[in-house]
Structures are given as structure tokens and as C-alpha cells.
C-alpha positions as CSV (number, residue, x, y, z in Angstrom):
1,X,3.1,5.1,8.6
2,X,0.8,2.2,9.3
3,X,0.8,1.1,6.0
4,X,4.5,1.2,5.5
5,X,4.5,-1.3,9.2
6,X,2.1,-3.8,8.1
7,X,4.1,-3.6,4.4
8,X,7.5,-4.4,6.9
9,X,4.9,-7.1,8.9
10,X,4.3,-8.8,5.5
11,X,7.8,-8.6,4.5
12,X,8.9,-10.3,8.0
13,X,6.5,-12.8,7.8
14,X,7.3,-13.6,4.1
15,X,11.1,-13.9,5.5
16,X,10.3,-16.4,8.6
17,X,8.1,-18.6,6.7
18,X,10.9,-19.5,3.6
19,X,13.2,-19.9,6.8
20,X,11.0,-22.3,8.3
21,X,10.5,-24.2,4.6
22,X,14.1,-24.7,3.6
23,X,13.4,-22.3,1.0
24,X,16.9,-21.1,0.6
25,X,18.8,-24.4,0.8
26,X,21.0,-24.5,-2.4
27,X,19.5,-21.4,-3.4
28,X,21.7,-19.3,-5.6
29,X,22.4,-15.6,-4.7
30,X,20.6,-14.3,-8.0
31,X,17.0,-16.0,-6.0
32,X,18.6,-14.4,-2.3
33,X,18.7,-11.1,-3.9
34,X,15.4,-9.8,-4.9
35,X,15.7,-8.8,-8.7
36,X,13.3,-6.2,-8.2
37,X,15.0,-2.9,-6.5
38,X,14.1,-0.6,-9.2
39,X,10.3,-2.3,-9.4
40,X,7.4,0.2,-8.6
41,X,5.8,-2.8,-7.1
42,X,6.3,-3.4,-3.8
43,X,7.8,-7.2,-2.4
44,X,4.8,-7.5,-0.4
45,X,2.7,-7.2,-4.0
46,X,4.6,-8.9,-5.6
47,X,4.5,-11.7,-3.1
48,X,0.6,-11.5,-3.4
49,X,1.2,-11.7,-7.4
50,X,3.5,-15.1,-7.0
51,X,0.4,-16.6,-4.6
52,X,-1.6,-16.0,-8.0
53,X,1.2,-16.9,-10.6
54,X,1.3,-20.2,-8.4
55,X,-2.0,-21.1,-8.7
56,X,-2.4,-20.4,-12.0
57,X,0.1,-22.9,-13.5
58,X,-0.4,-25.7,-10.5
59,X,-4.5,-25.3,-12.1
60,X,-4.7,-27.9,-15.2
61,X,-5.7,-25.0,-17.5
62,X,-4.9,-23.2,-20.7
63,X,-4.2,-19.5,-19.0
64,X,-4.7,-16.8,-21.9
65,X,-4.1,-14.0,-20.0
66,X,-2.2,-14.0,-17.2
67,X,-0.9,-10.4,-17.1
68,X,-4.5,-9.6,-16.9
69,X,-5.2,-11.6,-13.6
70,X,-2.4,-10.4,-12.0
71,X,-3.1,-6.1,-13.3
72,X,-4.9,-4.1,-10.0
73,X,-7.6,-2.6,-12.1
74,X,-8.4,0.5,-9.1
75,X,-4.5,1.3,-10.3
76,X,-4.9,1.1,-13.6
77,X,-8.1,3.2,-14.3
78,X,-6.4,5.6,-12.5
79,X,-3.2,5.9,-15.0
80,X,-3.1,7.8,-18.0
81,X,-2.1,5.8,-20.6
82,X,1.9,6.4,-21.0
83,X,1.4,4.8,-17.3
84,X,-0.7,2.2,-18.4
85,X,1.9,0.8,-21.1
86,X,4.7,0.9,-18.5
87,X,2.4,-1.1,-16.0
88,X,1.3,-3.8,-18.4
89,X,5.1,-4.1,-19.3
90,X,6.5,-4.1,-15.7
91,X,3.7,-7.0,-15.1
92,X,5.2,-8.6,-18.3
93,X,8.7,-9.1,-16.8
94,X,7.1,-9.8,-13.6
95,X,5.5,-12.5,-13.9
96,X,8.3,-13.9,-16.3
97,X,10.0,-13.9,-13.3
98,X,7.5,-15.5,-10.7
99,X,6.7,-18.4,-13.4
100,X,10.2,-19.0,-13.4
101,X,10.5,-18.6,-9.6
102,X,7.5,-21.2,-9.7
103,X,9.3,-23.7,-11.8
104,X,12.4,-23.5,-9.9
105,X,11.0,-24.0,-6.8
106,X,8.4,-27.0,-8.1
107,X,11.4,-29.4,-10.0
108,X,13.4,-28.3,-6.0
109,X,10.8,-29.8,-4.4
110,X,10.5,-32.8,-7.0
111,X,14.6,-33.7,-5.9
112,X,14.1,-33.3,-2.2
């Protein structure tokens, strides 16, 4: 129960501070709606992952493996490896997404 509150904190606070940035001015409804319903990640993680993604490609290197930065290795030890190949793909089409997301949101800024 606490966990799932300070998950619903995180959310919340995630929420007020786009509000408070603009962040959905001219946004389309394919960026309001998260894309990822039927993600075993949760937004809050995901979040966490775009802080990452975010200051991987604003850094001025070469990143060779980025789905390894962003894997939670306690989580993955733990899977057996059927779990292990769905992870590493879910993190795939992840952070396809949040490097788009990043991109987006960088050439927004560069018009405003």
C-alpha cells in the first residue's frame, strides 16, 4: 500500500511539473496518452528511465549500450532467462520511445 502511494506521489508530481513547463502545448494526443498501458514497467520507472535516456544523448558521447544502462540488474538476476529476453526487448522499445520522446521535446524547445 505505501509503495503503490508514493508510486501515485511520483505520478502526481510528474503530472504538475509538465503543467507547470508547458509541456503539453501543441502536444498531440499520441504524447497525452501514455503508449505504455500493457508495459510491465511502471510510469514512475519509466520516468526514472527518460531522466537517464535524457542524459545520455544531451552527454557529447558515443553510447554503446544504452539498453544496458537503463536494465535494473537486482530484476534481472532474478529472471530466468525466457524473462530475461522479454526484459531486454521491452527495454528495446522503451527507450526507442523515450529517445524519441527526447528529440521531440529538444527541436520543441528549439521553436519556442
Amino acid at each position: 500500500m505505501i509503495k503503490e502511494n508514493s508510486e501515485l506521489k511520483k505520478l502526481a508530481q510528474s503530472a504538475k511539473n509538465r503543467l507547470k513547463k508547458g509541456y503539453w502545448q501543441g502536444a498531440t494526443a499520441e504524447e497525452i496518452v501514455p503508449s505504455h498501458a500493457e508495459s510491465e514497467i511502471g510510469y514512475a520507472a519509466e520516468e526514472e528511465m527518460y531522466a537517464k535516456v535524457r542524459e545520455m544523448l544531451s552527454a557529447d558521447e558515443c553510447v554503446i549500450d544504452p539498453i544496458g544502462r537503463l536494465i535494473d540488474r537486482k530484476r534481472f538476476q532474478r529472471m530466468s532467462f525466457p524473462e530475461k529476453n522479454r526484459y531486454v526487448l521491452e527495454l528495446a522499445k522503451i527507450y526507442a520511445r523515450l529517445k524519441e520522446r527526447y528529440y521531440r521535446e529538444k527541436k520543441r524547445r528549439k521553436t519556442e
